[in-house]
C-alpha positions in Angstrom: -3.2 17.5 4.3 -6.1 15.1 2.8 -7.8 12.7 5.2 -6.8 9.2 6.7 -9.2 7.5 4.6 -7.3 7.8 1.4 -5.0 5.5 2.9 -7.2 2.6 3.6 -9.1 2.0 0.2 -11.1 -1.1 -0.1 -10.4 -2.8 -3.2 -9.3 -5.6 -5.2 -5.1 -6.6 -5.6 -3.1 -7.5 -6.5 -1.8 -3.2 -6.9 -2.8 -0.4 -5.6 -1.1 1.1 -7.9 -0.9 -1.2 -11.4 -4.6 -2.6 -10.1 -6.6 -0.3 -8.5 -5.3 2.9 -10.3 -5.3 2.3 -13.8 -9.0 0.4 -13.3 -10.3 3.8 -12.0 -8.6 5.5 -14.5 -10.3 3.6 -17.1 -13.5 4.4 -15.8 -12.8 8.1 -15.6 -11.4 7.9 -19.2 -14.6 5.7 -20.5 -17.0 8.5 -18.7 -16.1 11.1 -20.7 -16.5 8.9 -23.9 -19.6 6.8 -23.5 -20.3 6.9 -27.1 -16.7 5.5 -28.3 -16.5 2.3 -30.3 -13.2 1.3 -29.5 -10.2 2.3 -27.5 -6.2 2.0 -27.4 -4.1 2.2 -23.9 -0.8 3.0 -24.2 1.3 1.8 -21.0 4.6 3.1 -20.3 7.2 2.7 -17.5 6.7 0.6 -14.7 3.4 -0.1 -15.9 4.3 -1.7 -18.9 7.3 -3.5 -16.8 5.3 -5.3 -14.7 1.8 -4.9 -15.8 1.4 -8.3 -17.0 2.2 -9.6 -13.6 -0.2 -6.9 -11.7 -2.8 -7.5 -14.2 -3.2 -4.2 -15.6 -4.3 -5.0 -18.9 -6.9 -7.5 -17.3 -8.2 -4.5 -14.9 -8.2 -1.7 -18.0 -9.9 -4.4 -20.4 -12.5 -5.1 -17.6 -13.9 -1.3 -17.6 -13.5 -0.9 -21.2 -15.5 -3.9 -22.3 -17.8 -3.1 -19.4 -17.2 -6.7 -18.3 -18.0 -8.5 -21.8 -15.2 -10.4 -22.9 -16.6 -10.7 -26.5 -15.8 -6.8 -27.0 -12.2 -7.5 -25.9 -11.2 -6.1 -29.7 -12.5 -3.3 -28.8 -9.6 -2.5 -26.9 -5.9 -2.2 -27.6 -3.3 -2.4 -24.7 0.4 -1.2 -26.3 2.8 -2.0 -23.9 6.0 0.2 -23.8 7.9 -0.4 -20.9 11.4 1.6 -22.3 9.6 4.9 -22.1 9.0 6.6 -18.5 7.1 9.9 -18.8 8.8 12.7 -17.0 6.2 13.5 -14.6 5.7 9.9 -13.1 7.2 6.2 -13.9 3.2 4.8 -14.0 2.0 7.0 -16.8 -1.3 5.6 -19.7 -2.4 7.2 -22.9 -6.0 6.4 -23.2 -7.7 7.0 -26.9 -10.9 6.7 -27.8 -11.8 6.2 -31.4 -15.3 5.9 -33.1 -17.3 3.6 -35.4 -15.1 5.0 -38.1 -11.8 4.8 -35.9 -11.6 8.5 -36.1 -10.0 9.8 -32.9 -12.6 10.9 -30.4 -10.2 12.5 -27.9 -7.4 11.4 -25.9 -6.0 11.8 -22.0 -3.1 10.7 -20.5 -3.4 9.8 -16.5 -1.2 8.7 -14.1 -1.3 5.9 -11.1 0.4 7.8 -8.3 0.3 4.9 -5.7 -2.0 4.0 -2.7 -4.9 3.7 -6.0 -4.4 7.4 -6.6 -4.5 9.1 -10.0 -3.7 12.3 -11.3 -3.5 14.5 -14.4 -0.3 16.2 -13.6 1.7 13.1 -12.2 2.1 14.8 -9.0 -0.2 14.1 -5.6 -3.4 16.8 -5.7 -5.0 16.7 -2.7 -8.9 17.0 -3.4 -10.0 18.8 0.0 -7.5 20.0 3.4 -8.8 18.9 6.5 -5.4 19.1 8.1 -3.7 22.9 8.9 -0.6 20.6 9.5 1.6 18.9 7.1 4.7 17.8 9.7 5.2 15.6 12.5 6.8 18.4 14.3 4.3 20.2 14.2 1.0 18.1 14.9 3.5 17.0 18.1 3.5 20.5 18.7 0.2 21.1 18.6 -1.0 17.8 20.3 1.4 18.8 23.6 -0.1 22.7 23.6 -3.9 20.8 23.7 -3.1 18.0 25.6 -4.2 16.4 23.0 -3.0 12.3 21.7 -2.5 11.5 18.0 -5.9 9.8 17.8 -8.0 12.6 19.2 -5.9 14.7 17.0 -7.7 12.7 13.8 -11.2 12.7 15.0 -11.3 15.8 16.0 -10.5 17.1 11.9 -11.9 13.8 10.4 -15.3 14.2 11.3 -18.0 12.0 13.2 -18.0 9.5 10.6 -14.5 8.2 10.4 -15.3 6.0 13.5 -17.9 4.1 11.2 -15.4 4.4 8.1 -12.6 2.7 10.2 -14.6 -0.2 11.7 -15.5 -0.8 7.9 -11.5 -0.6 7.5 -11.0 -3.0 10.0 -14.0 -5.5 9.5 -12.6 -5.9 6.4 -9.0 -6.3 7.6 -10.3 -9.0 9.9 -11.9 -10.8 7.0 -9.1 -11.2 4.7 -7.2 -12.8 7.6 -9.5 -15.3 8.2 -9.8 -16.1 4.6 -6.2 -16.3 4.0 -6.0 -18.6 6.6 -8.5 -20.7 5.5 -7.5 -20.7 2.1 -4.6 -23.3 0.4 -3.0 -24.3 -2.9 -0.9 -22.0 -5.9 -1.2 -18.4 -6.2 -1.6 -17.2 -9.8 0.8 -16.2 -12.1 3.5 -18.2 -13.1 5.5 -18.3 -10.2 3.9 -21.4 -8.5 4.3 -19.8 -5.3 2.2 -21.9 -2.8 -0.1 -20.1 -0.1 2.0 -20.7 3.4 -0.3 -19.4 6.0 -2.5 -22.2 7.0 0.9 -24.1 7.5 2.6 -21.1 9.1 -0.8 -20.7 11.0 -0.9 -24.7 12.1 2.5 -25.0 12.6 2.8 -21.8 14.9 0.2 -23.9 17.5 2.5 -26.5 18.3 5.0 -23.9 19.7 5.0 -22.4 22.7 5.6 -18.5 24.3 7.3 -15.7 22.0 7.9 -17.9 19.1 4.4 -19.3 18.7 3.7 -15.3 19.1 6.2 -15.0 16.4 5.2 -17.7 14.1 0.9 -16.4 14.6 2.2 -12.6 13.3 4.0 -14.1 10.2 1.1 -15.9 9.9 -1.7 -13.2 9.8 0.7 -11.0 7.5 0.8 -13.8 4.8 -3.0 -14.8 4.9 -3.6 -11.2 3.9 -0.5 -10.6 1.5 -1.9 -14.1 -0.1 -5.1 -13.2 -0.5 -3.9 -9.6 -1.9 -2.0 -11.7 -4.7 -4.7 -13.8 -5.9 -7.1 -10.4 -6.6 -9.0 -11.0 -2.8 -10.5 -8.1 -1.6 -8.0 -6.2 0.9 -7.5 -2.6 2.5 -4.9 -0.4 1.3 -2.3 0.6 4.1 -0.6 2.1 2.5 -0.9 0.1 -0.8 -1.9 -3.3 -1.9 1.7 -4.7 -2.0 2.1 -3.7 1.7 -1.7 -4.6 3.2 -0.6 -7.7 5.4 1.7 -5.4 7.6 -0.6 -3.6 9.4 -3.7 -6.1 9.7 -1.1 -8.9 10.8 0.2 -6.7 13.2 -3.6 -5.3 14.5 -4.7 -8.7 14.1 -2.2 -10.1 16.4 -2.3 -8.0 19.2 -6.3 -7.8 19.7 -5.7 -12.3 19.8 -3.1 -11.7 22.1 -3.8 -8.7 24.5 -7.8 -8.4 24.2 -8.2 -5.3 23.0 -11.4 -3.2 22.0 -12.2 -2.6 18.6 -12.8 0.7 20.0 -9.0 0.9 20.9 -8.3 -0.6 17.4 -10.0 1.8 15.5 -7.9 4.5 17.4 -4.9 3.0 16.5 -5.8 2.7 13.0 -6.5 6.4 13.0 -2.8 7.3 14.4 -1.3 5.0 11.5 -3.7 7.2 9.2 -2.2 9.7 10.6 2.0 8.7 10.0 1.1 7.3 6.6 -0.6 10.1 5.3 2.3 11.9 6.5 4.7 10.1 4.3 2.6 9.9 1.3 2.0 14.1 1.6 5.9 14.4 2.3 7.6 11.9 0.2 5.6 9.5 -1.6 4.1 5.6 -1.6 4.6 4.7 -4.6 7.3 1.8 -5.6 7.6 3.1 -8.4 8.4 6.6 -7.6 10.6 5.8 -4.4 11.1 1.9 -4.4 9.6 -0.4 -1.5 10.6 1.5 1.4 7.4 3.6 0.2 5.0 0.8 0.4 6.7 -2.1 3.2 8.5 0.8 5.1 5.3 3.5 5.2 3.2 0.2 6.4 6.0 -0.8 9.0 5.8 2.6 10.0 2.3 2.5 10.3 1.8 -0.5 12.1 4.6 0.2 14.7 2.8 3.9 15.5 -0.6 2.1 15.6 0.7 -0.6 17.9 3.0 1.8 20.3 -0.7 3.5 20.5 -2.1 0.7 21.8 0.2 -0.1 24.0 -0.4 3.2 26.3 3.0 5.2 24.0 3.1 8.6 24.7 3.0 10.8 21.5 6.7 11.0 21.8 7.4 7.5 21.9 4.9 6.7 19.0 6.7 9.4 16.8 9.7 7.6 18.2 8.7 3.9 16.8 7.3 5.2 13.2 10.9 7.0 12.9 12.9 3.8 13.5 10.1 1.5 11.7 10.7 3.7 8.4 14.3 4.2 8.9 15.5 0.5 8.8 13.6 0.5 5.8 15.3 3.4 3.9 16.7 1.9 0.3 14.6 -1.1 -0.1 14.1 -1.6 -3.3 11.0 -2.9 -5.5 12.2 -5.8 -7.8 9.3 -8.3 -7.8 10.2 -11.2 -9.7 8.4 -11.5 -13.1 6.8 -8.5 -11.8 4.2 -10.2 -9.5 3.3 -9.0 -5.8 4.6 -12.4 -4.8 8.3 -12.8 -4.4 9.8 -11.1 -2.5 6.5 -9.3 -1.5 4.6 -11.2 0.3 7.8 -12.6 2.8 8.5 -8.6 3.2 4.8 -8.4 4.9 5.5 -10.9 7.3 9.0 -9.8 8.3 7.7 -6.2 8.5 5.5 -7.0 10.9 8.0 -8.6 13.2 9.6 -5.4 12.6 6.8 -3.3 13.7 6.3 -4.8 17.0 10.2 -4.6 17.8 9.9 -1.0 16.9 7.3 -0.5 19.5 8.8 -2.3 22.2 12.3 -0.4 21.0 10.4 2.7 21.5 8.2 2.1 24.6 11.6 1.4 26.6 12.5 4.8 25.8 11.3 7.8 27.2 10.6 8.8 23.6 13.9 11.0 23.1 15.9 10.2 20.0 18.4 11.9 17.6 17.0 11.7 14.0 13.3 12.5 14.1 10.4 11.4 12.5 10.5 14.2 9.6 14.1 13.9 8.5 13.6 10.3 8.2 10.5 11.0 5.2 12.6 13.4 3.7 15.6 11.3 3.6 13.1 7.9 2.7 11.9 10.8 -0.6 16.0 11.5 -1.5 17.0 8.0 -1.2 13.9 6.9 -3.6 14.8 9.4 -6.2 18.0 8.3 -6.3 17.5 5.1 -6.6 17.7 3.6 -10.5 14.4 2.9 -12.4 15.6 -0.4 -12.1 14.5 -0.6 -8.3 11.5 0.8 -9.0 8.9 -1.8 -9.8 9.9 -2.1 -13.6 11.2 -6.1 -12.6 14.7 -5.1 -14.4 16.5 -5.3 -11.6 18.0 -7.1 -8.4 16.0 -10.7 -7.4 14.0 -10.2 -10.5 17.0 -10.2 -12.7 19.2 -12.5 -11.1 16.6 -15.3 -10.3 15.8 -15.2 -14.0 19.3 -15.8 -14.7 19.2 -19.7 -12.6 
C-alpha cells in the first residue's frame, strides 16, 4: 500500500480528478514532446460530460500553451462524452503534431481520482511502504505491538511526514479562513452564492450544540467554496470532498483546544482509512459515484476525529465503518456538471455526519457486526453497479431533473 500523502495533494479545484489530473497529464504528455507545434485532446466519458463545468479544457489549455493565451490554436480540445474507454470513465487522447501537422506521437492517459493518473486505467502504486493492505489486518498487527493507528503511520511513513502533514494542515487552516472571509457568486453559471460568512455570522448568535452545529457547516462550506472557485485546497480524498475533513479538524481544535501535534496524528489515521479505500475500492466519482469522494472523506474525518477524542483502535475502525456505510450508493450527479450543487451542501452535511459517527462509536466499546473491510468492498460493488449516469457524467438524477424546471 502507497503512502498517506497521496491522499492530501495540494492543488488547485475545482477536481481532483477533471482539474488536477488531466493538468498533470498534460504536462507529462507536453514533456515528452517539447518540440510539437500543436496538439489535439480528445476527452471522453465523464470528462467530456462535465468537463466544461470542472474546467478541464481551461486546465489542459493552460499546460499546453505554457500559459499564453495567444497560442490557444495551438490546441484542439474534442469533446466526446458518448464514449467511455473500457479501462476507466475519465480517459484523454493526447496528440502532438508538428510544424507540418504531421503526427508526432500520441498517448492516451487516464484521471484515476484523488489527482492520480495512469496508463493502464487502473491504480499503480509507485513505491509500498505498507506490508498491509486490510483493516483487519493493520488492527491485527497494531493490537500484537501495542501499537495505535497513528504510530502505526509514522513508524512506515518516515520522519518527514510530520513536516508533510503540518504543511497539509496549514493549508487546510488557510482555506478556511479565506472562505470565510470571502463573499459574492461562485463561477460558472449556476449563480450559486458563497454561504459561509452568513452561515459563519449567523451560527454566533446561537447558543450550545446548534451554534456548534451551525460553526462545522460553516467551516465545511468556506473550504468547499473556495474549492469551486479554483482556490487552493488539500485533497482528502479529492477536491469535491476537501471541506469534510478540514471543517471537521477545524472545528474541534476551536472547540476542544487541541494541539496541532494531536492534529497532525489524526490526520495521519484518516491517511491511513482513506488510503484504505482508494487501494480497496476506489475514489473516484466517476468510477464508484460520490460515496468514493463524500463517503471516503466522512470516513476519514470520523476516524481522525474518534482519534482525537482518546477512541481506541477498535472504536476508530468502528466510526470509519458506519461513516462509509451510510454513504454507500450516493451518487455523483452535479448539476451542469459543476462541483457546486449538490457538492458543496454534501461537505457540510458530511461533516455533521462525521462527528455523530464518532460519538456513535465512542459510546461503544468498539464491537460491531459489519466491519470496516466488508463495508469498502461493498462501497467498490455498489459503485460498479451503479449506471454511468451516477457517475459524474451530469446525465442523471438532480442534474437532469433540475434542468427539466
Amino acid at each position: 500500500m502507497e503512502s498517506i500523502k497521496t491522499i492530501y495533494k495540494i492543488g488547485r479545484g475545482p477536481s481532483s480528478s477533471h482539474t488536477m489530473g488531466p493538468q498533470k497529464a498534460a504536462q507529462m504528455f507536453r514533456e515528452q514532446y517539447p518540440e510539437a507545434s500543436a496538439f489535439a485532446v480528445t476527452l471522453y466519458g465523464s470528462l467530456a460530460a462535465t468537463g466544461k463545468g470542472h474546467m478541464t479544457d481551461v486546465a489542459v489549455m493552460d499546460v499546453l500553451t505554457g500559459g499564453d493565451p495567444q497560442l490557444s490554436n495551438r490546441v484542439e480540445i474534442i469533446w466526446k462524452p458518448e464514449v467511455f474507454l473500457p479501462q476507466h470513465p475519465n480517459g484523454m487522447l493526447f496528440q502532438a503534431f508538428d510544424a507540418q501537422k504531421q503526427l508526432l506521437g500520441e498517448q492516451t492517459i487516464f484521471s484515476i481520482g484523488g489527482g492520480d493518473i495512469s496508463l493502464s486505467g487502473k491504480r499503480e502504486e509507485a513505491e509500498h511502504l505498507y506490508e498491509h493492505s486490510t483493516m483487519a489486518d493493520i488492527m491485527a498487527y497494531c493490537k500484537a505491538h501495542g501499537y495505535s493507528f497513528w504510530e502505526y503511520v509514522y513508524d512506515r511513513e518516515g520522519s518527514d511526514l510530520e513536516d508533510y502533514l503540518a504543511e497539509v494542515w496549514r493549508v487546510m487552516q488557510e482555506a478556511v479562513l479565506r472562505g470565510l472571509d470571502n463573499e459574492g457568486v461562485l463561477p460558472g453559471g449556476l449563480k450559486v452564492i458563497r454561504r459561509a460568512s452568513a452561515y459563519y455570522q449567523h451560527s454566533r448568535s446561537y447558543q450550545g450544540s446548534m451554534q456548534r452545529r451551525g460553526f462545522k457547516f460553516a467551516y465545511a462550506l468556506a473550504v468547499a467554496e473556495e474549492n469551486a472557485s479554483g482556490g487552493v485546497i488539500v485533497t482528502a480524498p479529492t477536491c469535491g470532498s476537501c471541506g469534510v475533513m478540514p471543517g471537521t479538524l477545524y472545528h474541534l481544535k476551536k472547540s476542544y483546544d487541541f494541539s496541532d501535534k494531536k492534529i497532525f496524528k489524526a490526520l495521519a489515521t484518516a491517511g491511513l482509512v482513506g488510503t484504505l479505500i482508494k487501494t480497496n475500492a476506489s475514489i473516484s466519482g466517476a468510477e464508484v459515484g460520490c460515496q468514493g469522494e463524500i463517503g471516503t472523506a466522512c470516513s476519514m474525518a470520523s476516524s481522525a476525529a474518534t482519534q482525537l477524542f482518546g477512541g481506541s483502535i477498535a472504536q476508530i475502525e468502528y466510526a470509519a465503518a458506519t461513516a462509509m456505510e451510510h454513504c454507500l450508493g450516493l451518487t455523483c450527479d452535479p448539476i451542469c456538471g459543476l462541483v457546486q450543487v449538490p457538492c458543496i451542501e454534501r461537505n457540510a452535511f458530511a461533516v455533521a455526519r462525521s462527528v455523530d459517527a464518532t460519538q456513535y462509536a465512542l459510546m461503544s466499546d468498539g464491537t460491531h457486526i459489519v466491519p470496516f473491510d466488508t463495508v469498502i468492498e461493498a462501497m467498490k460493488q455498489t459503485g460498479h453497479d451503479l449506471p454511468s449516469l451516477y457517475k459524474e457524467t451530469a446525465a442523471g438524477g438532480l442534474a437532469v431533473l433540475l434542468g427539466k424546471k
